[in-house]
Backbone as ProteinMPNN parsed JSONL, in Angstrom:
{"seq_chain_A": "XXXXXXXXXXXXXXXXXXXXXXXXXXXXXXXXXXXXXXXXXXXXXXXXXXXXXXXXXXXXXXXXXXXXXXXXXXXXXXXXXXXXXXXXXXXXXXXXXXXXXXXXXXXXXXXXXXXXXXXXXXXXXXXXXXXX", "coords_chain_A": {"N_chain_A": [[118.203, -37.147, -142.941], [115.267, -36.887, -144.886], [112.086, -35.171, -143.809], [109.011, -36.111, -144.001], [106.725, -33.91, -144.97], [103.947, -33.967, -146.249], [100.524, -34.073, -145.152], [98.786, -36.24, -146.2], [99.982, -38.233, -146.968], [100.344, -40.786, -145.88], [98.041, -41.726, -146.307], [97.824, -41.804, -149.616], [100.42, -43.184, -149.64], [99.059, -46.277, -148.667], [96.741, -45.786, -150.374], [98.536, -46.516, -152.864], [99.494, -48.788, -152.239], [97.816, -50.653, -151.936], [96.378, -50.59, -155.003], [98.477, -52.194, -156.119], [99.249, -54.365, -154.788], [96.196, -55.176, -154.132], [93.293, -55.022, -151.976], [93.152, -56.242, -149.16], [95.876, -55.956, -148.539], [96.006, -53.767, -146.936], [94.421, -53.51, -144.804], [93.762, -54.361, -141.451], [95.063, -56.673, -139.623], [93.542, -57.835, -137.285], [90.945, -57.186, -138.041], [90.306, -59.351, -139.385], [89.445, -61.384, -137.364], [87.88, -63.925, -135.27], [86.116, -65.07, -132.598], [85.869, -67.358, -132.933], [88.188, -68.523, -134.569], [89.863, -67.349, -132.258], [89.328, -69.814, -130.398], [90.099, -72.037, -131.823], [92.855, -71.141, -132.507], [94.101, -71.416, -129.386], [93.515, -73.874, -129.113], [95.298, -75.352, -130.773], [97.575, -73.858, -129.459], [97.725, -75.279, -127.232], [97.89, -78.018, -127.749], [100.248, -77.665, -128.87], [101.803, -77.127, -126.548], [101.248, -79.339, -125.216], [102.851, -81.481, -126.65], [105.518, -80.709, -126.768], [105.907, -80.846, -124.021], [105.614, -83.688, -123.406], [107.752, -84.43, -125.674], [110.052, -82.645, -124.08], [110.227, -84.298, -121.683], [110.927, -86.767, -123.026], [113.631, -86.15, -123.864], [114.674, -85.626, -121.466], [117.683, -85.695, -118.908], [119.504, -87.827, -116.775], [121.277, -88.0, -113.663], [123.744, -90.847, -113.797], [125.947, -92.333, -111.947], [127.577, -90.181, -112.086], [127.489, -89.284, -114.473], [126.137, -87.506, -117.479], [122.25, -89.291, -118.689], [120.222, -90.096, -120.908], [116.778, -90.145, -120.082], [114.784, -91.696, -121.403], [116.282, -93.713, -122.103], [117.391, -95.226, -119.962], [114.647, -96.465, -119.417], [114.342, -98.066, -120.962], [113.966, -101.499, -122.117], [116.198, -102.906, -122.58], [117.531, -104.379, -125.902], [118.67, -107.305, -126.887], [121.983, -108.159, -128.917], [123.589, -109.089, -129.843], [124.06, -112.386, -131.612], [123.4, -115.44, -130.468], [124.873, -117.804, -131.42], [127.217, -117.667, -132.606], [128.03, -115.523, -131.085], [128.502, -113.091, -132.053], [128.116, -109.107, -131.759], [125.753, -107.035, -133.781], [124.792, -104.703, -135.46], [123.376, -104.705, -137.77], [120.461, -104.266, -139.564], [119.637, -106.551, -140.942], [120.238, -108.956, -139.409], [118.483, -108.106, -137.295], [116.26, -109.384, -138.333], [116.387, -111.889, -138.72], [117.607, -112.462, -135.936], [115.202, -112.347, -134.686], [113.274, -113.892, -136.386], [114.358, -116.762, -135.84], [116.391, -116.822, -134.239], [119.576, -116.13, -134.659], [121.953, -114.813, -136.085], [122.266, -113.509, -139.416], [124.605, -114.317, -140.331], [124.863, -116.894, -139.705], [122.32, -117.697, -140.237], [123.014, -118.606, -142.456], [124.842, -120.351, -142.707], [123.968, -122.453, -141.227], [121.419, -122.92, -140.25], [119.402, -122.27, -143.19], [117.637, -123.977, -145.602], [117.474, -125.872, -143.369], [115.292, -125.534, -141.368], [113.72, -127.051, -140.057], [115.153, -128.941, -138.348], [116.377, -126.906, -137.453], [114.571, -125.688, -135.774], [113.616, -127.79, -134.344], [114.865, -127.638, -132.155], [117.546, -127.799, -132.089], [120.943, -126.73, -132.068], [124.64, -125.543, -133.007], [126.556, -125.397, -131.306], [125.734, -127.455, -129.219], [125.288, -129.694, -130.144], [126.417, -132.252, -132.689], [128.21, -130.438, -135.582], [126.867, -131.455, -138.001]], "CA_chain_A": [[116.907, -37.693, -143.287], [114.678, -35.77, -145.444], [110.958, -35.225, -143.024], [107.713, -35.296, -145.259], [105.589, -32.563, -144.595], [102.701, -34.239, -146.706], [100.013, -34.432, -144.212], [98.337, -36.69, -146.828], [101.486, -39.222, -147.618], [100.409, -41.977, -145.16], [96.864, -41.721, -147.365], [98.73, -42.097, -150.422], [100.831, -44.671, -149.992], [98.052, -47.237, -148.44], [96.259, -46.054, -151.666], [99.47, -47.064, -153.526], [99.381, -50.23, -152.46], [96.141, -51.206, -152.557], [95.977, -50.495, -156.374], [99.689, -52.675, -156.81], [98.563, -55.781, -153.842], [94.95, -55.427, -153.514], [92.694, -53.963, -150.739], [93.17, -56.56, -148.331], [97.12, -55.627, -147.659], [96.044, -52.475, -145.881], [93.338, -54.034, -143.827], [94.297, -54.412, -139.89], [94.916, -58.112, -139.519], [92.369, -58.031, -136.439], [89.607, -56.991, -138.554], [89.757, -60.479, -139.875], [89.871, -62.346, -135.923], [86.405, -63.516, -134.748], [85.925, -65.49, -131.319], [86.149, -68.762, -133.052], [89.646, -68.335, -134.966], [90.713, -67.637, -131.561], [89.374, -70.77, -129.653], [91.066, -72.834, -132.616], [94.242, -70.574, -131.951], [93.523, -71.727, -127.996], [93.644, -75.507, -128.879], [96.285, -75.47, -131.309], [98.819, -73.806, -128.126], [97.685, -76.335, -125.881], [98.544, -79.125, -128.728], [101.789, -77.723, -129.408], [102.692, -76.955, -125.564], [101.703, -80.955, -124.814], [103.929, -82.106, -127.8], [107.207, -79.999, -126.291], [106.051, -81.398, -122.885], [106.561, -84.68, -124.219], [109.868, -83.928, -125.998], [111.053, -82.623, -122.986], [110.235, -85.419, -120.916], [111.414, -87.606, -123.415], [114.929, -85.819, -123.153], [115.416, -85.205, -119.952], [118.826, -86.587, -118.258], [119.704, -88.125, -115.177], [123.034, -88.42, -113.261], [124.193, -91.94, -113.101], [127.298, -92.808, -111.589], [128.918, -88.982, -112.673], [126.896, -88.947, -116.176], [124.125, -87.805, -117.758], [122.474, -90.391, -119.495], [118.889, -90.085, -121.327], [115.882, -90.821, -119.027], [114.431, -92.984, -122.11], [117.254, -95.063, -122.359], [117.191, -96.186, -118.873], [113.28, -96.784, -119.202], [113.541, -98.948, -122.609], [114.21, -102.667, -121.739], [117.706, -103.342, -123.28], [117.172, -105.57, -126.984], [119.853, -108.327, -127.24], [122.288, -107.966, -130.183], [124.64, -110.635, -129.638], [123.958, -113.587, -131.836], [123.864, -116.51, -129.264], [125.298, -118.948, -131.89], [128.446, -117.203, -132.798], [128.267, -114.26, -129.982], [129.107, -111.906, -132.489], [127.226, -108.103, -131.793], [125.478, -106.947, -134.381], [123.312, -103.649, -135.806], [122.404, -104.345, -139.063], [119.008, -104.517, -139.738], [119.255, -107.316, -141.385], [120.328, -109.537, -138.577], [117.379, -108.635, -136.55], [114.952, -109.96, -138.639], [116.535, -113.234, -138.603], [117.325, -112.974, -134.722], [113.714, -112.33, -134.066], [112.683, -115.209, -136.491], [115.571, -117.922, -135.789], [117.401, -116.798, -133.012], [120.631, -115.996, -134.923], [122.289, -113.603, -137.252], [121.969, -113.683, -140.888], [125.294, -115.365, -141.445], [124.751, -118.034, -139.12], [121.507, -118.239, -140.555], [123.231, -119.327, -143.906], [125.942, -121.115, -142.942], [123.221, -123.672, -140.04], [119.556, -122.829, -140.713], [119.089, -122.506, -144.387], [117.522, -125.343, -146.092], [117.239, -127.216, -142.305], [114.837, -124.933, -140.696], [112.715, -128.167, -139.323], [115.967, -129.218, -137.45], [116.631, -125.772, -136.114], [112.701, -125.33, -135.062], [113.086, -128.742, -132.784], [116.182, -127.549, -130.969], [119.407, -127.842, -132.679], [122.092, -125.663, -132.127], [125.78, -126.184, -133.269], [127.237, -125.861, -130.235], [125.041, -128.499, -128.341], [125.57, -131.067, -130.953], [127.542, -132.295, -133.857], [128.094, -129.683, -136.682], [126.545, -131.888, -139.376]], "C_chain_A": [[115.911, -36.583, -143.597], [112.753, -36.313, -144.602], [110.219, -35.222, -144.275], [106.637, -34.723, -144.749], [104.567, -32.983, -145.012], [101.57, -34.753, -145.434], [99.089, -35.993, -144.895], [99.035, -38.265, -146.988], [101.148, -40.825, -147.081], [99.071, -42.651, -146.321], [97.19, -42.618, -148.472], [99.449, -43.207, -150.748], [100.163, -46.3, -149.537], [97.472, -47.26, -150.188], [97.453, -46.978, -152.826], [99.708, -48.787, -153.603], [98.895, -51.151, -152.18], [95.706, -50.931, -154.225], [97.295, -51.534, -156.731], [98.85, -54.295, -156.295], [97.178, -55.789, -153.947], [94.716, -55.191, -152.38], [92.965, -54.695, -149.6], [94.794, -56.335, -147.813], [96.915, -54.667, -146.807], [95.4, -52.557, -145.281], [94.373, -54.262, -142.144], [93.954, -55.848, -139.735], [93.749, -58.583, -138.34], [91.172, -57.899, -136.684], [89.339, -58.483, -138.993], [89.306, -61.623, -138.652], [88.761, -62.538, -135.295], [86.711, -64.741, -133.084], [86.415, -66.839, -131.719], [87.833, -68.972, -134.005], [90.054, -68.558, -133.26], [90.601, -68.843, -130.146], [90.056, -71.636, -130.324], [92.313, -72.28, -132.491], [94.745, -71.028, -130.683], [94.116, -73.373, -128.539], [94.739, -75.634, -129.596], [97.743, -74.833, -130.364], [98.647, -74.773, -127.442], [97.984, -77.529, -126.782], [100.107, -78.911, -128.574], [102.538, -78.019, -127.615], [102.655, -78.358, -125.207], [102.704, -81.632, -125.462], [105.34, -81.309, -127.036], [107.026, -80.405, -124.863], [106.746, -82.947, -122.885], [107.989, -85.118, -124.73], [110.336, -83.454, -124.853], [111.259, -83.831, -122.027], [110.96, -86.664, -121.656], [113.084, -87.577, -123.451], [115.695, -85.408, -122.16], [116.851, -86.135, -119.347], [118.771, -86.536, -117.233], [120.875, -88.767, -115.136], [122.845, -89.764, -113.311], [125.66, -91.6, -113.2], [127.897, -91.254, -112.248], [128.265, -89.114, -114.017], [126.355, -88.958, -116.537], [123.342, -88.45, -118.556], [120.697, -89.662, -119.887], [117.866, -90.523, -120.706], [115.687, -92.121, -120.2], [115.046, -93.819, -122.354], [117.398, -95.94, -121.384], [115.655, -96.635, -118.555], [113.137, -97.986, -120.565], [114.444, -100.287, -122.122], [115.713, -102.869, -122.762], [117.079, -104.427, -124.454], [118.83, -106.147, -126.759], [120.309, -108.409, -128.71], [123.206, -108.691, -130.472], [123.773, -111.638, -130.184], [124.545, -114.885, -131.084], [124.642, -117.542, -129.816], [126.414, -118.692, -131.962], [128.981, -116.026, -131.626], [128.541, -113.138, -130.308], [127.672, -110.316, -132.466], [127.196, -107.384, -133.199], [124.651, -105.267, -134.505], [122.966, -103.28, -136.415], [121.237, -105.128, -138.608], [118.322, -105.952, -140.456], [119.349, -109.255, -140.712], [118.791, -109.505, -138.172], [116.659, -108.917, -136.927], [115.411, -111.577, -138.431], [116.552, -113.586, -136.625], [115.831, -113.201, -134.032], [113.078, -113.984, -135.095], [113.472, -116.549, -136.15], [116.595, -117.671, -134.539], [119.044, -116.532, -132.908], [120.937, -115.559, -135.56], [122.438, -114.092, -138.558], [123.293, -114.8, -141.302], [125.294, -116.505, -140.485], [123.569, -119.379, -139.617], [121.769, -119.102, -142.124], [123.988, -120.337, -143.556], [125.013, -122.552, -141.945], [122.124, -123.718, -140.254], [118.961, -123.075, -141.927], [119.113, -123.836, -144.94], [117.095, -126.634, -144.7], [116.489, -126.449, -141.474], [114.191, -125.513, -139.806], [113.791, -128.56, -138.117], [115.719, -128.043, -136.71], [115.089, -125.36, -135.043], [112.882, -126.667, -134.212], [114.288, -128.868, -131.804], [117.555, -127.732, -131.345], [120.161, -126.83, -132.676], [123.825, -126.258, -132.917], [126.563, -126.306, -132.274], [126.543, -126.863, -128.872], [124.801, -129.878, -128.625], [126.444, -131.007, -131.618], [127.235, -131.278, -134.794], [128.192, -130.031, -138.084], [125.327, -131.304, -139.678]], "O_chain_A": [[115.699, -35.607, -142.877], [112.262, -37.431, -144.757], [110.52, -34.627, -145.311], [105.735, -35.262, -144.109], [103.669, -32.546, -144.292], [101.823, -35.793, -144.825], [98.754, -36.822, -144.049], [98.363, -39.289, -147.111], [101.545, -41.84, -147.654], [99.129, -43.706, -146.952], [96.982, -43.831, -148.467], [99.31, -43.984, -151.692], [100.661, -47.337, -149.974], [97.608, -48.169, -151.008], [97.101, -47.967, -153.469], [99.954, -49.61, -154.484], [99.314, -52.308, -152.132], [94.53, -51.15, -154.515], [97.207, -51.815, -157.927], [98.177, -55.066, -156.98], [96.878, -56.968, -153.759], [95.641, -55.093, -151.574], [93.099, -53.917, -148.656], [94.972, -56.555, -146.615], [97.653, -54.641, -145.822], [95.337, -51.496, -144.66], [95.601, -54.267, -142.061], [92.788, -56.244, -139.71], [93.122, -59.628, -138.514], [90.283, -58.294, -135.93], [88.168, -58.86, -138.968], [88.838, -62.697, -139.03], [88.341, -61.57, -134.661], [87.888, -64.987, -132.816], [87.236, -67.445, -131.032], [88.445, -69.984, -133.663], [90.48, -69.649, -132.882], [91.376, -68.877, -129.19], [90.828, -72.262, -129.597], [93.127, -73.185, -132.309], [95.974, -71.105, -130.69], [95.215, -73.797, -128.183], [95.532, -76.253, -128.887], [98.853, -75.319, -130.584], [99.671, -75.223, -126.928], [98.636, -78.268, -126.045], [100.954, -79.743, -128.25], [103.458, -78.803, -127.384], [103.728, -78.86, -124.874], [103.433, -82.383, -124.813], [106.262, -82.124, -126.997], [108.101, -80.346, -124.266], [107.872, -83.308, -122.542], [108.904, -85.836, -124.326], [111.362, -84.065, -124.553], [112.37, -84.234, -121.683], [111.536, -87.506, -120.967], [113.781, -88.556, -123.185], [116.85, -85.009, -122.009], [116.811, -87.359, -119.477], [118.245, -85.654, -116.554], [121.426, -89.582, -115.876], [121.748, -90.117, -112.88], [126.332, -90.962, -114.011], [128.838, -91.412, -113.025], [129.171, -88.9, -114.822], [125.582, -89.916, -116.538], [123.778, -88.185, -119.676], [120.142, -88.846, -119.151], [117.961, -91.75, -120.707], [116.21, -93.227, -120.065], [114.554, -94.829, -122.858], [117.521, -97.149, -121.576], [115.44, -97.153, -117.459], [112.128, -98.557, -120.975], [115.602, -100.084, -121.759], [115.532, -102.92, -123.978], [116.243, -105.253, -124.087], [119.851, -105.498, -126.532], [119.522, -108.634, -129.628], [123.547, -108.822, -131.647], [122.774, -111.933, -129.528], [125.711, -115.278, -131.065], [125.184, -118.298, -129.01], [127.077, -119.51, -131.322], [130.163, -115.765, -131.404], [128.798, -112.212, -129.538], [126.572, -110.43, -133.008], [128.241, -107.118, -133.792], [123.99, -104.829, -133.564], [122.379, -102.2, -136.485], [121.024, -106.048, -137.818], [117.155, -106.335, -140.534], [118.872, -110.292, -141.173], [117.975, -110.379, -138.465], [115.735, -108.943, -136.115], [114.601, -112.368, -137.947], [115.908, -114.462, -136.048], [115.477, -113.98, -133.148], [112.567, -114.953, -134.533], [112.754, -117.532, -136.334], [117.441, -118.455, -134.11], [119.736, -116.592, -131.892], [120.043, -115.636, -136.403], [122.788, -115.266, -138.678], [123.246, -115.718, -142.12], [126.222, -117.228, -140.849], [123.529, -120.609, -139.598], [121.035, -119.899, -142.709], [123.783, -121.377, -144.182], [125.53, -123.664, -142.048], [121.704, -124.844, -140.523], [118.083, -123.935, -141.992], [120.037, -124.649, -144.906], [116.639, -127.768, -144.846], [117.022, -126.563, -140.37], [113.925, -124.914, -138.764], [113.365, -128.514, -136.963], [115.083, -127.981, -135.658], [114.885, -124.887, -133.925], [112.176, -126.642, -133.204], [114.603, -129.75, -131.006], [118.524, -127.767, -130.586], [119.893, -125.933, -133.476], [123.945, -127.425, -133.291], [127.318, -127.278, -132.232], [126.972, -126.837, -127.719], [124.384, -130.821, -127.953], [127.302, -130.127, -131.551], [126.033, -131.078, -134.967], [128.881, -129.572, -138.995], [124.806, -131.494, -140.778]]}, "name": "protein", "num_of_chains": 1, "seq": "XXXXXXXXXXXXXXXXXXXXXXXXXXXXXXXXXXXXXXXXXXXXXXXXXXXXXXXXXXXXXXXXXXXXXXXXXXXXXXXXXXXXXXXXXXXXXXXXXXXXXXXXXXXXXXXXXXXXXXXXXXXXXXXXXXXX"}
């Protein structure tokens, strides 16, 4: 490694590239840092560290029975995905709009509901009556 003796050189190449970038590359990034930058610097850590508090809490595990399971999964009320008419489990998306409005999965809803929605709204099922 060749030393450079130029006592000047450090000079030099700031000048260098401040005439290529402009004057503010060779500036000392703290010259720009006033009291209020760093109370907005201040609130923006305490944002981020609540948000990863959060996420952690939201992934935290806990043993059951020998396995670690997701805290939020044992905190979120179980949804029902079993269509009660046929029993069949389901997890398209396009079921649960019908289970939430009708009480039964899309193809149940074609093959019993469609067209008789007044019946099924005053209690009709197929397995509690005739399947006319």
């Amino acid at each position: 490694m060749k030393k450079n003796k130029d006592p000047n050189y450090i000079a030099k190449l700031e000048k260098a590239i401040a005439e290529k970038y402009g004057h503010t590359t060779i500036q000392n990034p703290m010259s720009f840092w006033d009291d209020e930058k760093e109370e907005l610097h201040k609130e923006q850590i305490a944002k981020l560290k609540e948000k990863q508090n959060k996420l952690d809490e939201q992934n935290e595990k806990v043993e059951v029975n020998g396995v670690l399971i997701s805290k939020k999964l044992l905190n979120r009320e179980s949804e029902n995905r079993a269509c009660p008419v046929c029993s069949i489990y389901s997890f398209n998306p396009k079921d649960d709009v019908y289970m939430k409005k009708f009480e039964c999965c899309y193809k149940c809803w074609v093959q019993w509901v469609e067209e008789r929605e007044e019946r099924w709204k005053t209690g009709w099922r197929p397995n509690n009556g005739n399947n006319t």
